[in-house]
FIMIFI-116720 format. One record per residue (C-alpha): x, y, z. Coordinates in steps of 0.2 Angstrom, whole numbers, padded with zeros to 4 digits, always signed. Layout:
N
XYZ
...
***
This chain:
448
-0028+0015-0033
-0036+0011-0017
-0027+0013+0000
-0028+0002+0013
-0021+0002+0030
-0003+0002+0029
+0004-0015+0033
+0016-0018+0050
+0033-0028+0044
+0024-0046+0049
+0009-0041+0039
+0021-0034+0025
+0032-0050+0027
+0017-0064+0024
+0010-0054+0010
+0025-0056-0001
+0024-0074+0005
+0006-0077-0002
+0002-0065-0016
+0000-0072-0032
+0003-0088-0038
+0015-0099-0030
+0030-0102-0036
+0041-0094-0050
+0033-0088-0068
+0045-0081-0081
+0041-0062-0090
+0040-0043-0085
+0021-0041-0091
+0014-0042-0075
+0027-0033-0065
+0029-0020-0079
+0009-0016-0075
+0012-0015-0056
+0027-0004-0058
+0017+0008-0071
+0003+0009-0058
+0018+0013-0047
+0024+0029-0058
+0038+0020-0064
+0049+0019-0051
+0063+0011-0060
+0063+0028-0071
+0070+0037-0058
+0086+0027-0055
+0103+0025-0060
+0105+0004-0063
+0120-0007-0062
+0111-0023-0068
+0119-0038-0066
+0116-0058-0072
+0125-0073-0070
+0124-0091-0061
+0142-0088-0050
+0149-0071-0043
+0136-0060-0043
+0135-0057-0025
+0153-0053-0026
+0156-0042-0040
+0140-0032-0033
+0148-0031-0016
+0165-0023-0026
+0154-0012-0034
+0144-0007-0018
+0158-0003-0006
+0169+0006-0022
+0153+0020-0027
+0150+0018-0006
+0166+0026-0004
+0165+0038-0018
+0149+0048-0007
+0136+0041-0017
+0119+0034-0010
+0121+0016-0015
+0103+0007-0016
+0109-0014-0017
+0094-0027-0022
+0095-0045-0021
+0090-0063-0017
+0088-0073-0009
+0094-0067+0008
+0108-0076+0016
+0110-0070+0034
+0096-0057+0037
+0080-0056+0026
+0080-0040+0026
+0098-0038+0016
+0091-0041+0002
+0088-0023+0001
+0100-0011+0006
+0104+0007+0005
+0119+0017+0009
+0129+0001+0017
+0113-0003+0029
+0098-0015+0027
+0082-0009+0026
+0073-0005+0040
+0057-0015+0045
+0047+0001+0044
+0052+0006+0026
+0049-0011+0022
+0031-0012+0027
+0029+0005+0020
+0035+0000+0004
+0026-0016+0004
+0009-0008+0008
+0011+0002-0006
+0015-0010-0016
+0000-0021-0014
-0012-0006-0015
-0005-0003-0033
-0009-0022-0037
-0025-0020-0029
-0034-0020-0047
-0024-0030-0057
-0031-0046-0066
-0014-0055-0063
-0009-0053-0044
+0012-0052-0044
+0021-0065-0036
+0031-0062-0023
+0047-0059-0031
+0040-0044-0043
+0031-0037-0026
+0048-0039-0017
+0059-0029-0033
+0047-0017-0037
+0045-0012-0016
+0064-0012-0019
+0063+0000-0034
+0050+0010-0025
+0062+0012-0009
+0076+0018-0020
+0068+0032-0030
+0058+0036-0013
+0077+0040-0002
+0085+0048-0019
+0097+0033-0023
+0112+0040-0034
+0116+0023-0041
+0106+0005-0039
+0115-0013-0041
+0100-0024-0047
+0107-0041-0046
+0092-0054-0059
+0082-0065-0048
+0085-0080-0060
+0091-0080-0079
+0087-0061-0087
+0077-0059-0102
+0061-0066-0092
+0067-0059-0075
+0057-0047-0063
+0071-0037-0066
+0072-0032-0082
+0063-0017-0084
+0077-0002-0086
+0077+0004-0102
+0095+0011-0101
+0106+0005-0087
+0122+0013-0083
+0128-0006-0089
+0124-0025-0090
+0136-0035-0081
+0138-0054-0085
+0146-0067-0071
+0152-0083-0074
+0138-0094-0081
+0135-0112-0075
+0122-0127-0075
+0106-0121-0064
+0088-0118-0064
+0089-0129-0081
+0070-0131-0082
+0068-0112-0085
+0084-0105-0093
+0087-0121-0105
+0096-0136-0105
+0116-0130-0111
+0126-0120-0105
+0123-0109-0123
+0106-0108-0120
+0108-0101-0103
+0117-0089-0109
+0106-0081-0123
+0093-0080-0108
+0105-0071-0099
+0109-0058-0111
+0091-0056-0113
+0097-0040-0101
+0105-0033-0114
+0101-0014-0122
+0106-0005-0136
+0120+0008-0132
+0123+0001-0117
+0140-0009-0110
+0138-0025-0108
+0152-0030-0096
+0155-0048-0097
+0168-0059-0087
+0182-0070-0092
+0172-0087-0089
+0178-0105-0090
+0171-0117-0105
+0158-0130-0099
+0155-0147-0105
+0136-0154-0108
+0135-0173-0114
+0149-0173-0122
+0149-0155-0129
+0160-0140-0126
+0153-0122-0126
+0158-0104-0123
+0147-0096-0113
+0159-0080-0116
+0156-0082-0131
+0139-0083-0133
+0139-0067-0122
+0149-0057-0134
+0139-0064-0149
+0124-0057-0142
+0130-0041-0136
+0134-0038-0156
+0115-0044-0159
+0104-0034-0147
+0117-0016-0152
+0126-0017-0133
+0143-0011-0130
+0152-0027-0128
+0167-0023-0116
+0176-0039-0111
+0183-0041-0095
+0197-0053-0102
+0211-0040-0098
+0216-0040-0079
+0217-0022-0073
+0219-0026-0054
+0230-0016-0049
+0248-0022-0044
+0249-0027-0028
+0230-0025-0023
+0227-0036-0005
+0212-0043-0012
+0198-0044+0004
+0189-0056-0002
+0196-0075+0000
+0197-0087-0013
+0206-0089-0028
+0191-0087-0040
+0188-0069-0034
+0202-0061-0041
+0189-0063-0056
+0176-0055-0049
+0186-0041-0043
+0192-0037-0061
+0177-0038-0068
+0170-0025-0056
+0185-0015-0062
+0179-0015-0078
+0161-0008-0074
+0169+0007-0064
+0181+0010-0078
+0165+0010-0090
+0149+0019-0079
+0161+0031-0069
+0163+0045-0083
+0146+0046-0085
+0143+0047-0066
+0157+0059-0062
+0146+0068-0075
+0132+0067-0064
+0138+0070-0048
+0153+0084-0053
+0153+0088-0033
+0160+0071-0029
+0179+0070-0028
+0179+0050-0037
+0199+0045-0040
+0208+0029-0042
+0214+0030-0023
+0196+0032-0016
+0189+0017-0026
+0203+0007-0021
+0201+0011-0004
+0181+0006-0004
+0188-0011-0013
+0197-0012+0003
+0185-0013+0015
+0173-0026+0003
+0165-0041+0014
+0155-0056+0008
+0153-0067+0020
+0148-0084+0018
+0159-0085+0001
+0177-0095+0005
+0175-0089+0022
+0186-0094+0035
+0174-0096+0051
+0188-0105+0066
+0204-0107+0066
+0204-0122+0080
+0197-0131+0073
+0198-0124+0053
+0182-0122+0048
+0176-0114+0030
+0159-0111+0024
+0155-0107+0006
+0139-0104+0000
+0143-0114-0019
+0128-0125-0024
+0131-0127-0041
+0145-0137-0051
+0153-0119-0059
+0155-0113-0042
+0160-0128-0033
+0172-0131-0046
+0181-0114-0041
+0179-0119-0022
+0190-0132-0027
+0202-0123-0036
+0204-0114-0018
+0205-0127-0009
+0218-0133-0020
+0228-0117-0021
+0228-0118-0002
+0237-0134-0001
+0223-0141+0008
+0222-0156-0005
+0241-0159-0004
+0240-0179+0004
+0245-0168+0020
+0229-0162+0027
+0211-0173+0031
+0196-0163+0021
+0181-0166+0029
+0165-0161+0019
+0150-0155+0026
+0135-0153+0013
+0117-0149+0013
+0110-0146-0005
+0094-0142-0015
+0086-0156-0023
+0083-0147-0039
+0103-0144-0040
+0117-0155-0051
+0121-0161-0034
+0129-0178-0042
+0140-0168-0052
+0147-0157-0037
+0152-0174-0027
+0162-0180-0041
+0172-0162-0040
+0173-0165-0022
+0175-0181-0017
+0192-0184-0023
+0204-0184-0009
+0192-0180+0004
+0192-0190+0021
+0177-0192+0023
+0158-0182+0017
+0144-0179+0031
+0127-0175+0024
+0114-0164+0032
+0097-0157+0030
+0094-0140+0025
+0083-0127+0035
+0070-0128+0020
+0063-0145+0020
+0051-0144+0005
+0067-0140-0006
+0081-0147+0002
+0086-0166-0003
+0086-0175+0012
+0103-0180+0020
+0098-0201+0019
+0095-0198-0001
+0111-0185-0001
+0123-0201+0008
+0117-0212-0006
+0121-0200-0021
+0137-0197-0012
+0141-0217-0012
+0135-0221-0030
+0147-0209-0036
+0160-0213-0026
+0157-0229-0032
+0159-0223-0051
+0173-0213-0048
+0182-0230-0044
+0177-0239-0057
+0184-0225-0068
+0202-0228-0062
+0202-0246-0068
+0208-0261-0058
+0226-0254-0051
+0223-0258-0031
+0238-0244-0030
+0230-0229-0037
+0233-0216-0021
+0215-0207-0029
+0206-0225-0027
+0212-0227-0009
+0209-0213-0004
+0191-0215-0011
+0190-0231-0005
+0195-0227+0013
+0182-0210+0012
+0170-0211+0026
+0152-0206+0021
+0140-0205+0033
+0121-0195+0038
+0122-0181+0050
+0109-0178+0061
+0114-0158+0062
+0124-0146+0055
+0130-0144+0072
+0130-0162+0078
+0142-0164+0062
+0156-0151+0068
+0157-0158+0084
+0160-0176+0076
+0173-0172+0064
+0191-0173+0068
+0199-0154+0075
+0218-0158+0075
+0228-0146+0064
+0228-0158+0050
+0209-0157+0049
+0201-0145+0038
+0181-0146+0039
+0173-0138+0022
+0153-0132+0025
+0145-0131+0008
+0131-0133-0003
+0118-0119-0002
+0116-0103+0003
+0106-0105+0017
+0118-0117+0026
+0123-0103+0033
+0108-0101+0046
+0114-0117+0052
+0129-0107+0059
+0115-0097+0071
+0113-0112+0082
+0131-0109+0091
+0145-0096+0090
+0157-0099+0078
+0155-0082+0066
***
């Protein structure tokens, strides 16, 4: 291996930016290489891995702050990065520091030094992640997938303590497949023999006409590939539990993160006999869970929600919170704020959120190269308005096609600019959505 001068955390920074080939290339060949030159870092831990299209972030923060409180050194990997870059790697409840990450980094690209194939960014990014993790001693590692599973930099564990599958939905279609079945079958591609295989209650989705199961292509695979299927079906919340997280989707989430502690924590009680790990301990790191960004409540004068949902499964159960929470009662004006990839459904998620909304601002995302631009976002948003009418017929008094008909649609300059526009009396509700990284917009004034 040849050692070059260690990297500061700029340096570190703009070589995951540019190493390798640009963009996103599906396998484990190339990153299983740069991990073997690494001694195998990946051996050396404890995994929780986990795939999914919605809820990831959230049962993984369950599981953190539960084996947090429990005394365990929790290692945390995934991305993108929502607030901080530098949360994409965490350890113990903290992000890593700009020095280990340099450090890591550095050694990271004097392993790939040699290879033939230079790793992109992502599989220098997870295996300076591994690499950290096995370097501080990590008790246990939550490893969220990048982007499907059986082709993911991620899968490289041989015997995680479990697979865990969140609600699947319709994304990155041009690498995982084009239904909701075959998105699933990639997903499972995580899978082990012997291992659990926690998988969520999820809703069935319809694709051109077609209803499917992606539960149940979940189970079906876990019978294939020799997993442990353990269904997360039951609801073992336990009775009267605050949950910390908003939203009604989470209750979900939470329970399926019940289910993996009921399953991995014999075998870490096992591992760890010093730790005193009871129902009352994990309960009590339950308790202290955050997620921001996800149904998150950012002013109260005026009510202002952001949620990070950029895909039609988990705007859909954005909806169904918004719903719970009487805020589509005919008594309050929501006013949606939206900023959206360009490679996202993002027709679909107008037609789950445009009904009986008051009016819909479109912005630009940070990310230019990705993000559709809010003049082509406004003209999506009145074509399906515009279907959605024609849907309910010719009956001038349909409430829904008033509504529609009376909903204001309009370009914002700013995320910002948008805010200060939109109505603030108590009636109002403004709703910030679309992508996860709308929420750097929120930097430009104090509102968190």
């Amino acid at each position: 291996m040849c050692y070059n001068r260690p990297m500061n955390y700029s340096e570190a920074r703009n070589y995951i930016a540019n190493t390798g080939s640009s963009g996103i290339i599906p396998g484990t060949d190339v990153i299983c290489e740069l991990l073997n030159r690494l001694d195998n870092p990946e051996k050396k831990l404890n995994v929780i891995h986990v795939a999914g299209t919605n809820g990831k972030g959230s049962v993984c923060t369950y599981l953190e702050y539960a084996l947090l409180e429990c005394g365990l050194r929790v290692g945390r990997y995934a991305s993108p990065s929502v607030f901080r870059y530098l949360e994409r790697i965490r350890l113990s409840g903290e992000d890593i520091t700009e020095e280990d990450y340099a450090e890591a980094v550095s050694r990271v690209r004097d392993a790939a030094e040699g290879m033939e194939t230079k790793p992109t960014g992502f599989e220098a990014e997870t295996a300076a992640a591994l690499l950290f993790f096995a370097g501080k001693a990590a008790d246990v590692a939550i490893i969220e997938c990048g982007m499907g599973g059986k082709d993911d930099a991620t899968n490289v564990f041989d015997h995680p303590l479990a697979a865990v599958f969140t609600p699947v939905s319709m994304d990155h279609m041009s690498f995982l497949g084009n239904t909701p079945e075959e998105i699933a079958i990639n997903k499972a591609g995580i899978m082990k023999k012997g291992v659990p295989a926690v998988i969520s209650h999820m809703p069935k989705l319809i694709c051109e006409g077609i209803e499917y199961s992606p539960e149940d292509t979940l189970k079906n695979e876990a019978v294939k590939s020799g997993a442990v299927c353990i269904s997360a079906d039951e609801n073992i919340i336990p009775e009267g539990f605050n949950n910390p997280l908003p939203g009604s989707f989470q209750k979900d989430n939470l329970n399926t993160a019940l289910h993996v502690l009921k399953v991995i924590l014999p075998e870490i009680k096992k591992m760890f006999p010093r730790l005193q790990i009871t129902d009352d301990i994990i309960v009590n790191g339950l308790h202290k869970a955050k997620w921001p960004g996800r149904f998150e409540k950012v002013s109260d004068h005026p009510l202002i929600i952001r949620d990070g949902g950029h895909n039609p499964g988990a705007v859909a159960a954005l909806r169904a919170s918004m719903e719970s929470e009487g805020f589509f009662d005919g008594r309050h004006n929501v006013h949606l704020i939206m900023g959206v990839f360009k490679d996202k459904d993002y027709k679909e998620i107008l037609r789950i959120m445009l009904p009986g909304s008051s009016s819909f601002t479109a912005i630009d995302l940070p990310d230019k190269r990705r993000g559709l631009p809010a003049k082509d976002l406004v003209r999506a948003a009145d074509e399906v308005r515009d279907e959605l009418m024609e849907a309910m017929g010719a009956a001038g008094d349909d409430p829904g096609k008033n509504i529609l008909t009376a909903l204001r649609i309009r370009k914002g300059d700013s995320l910002k600019q948008a805010l200060n526009t939109t109505p603030g009396s108590d009636k109002d509700i403004c709703l910030v959505f679309g992508s996860l990284s709308i929420m750097q917009l929120f930097d430009e004034f104090n509102l968190s």
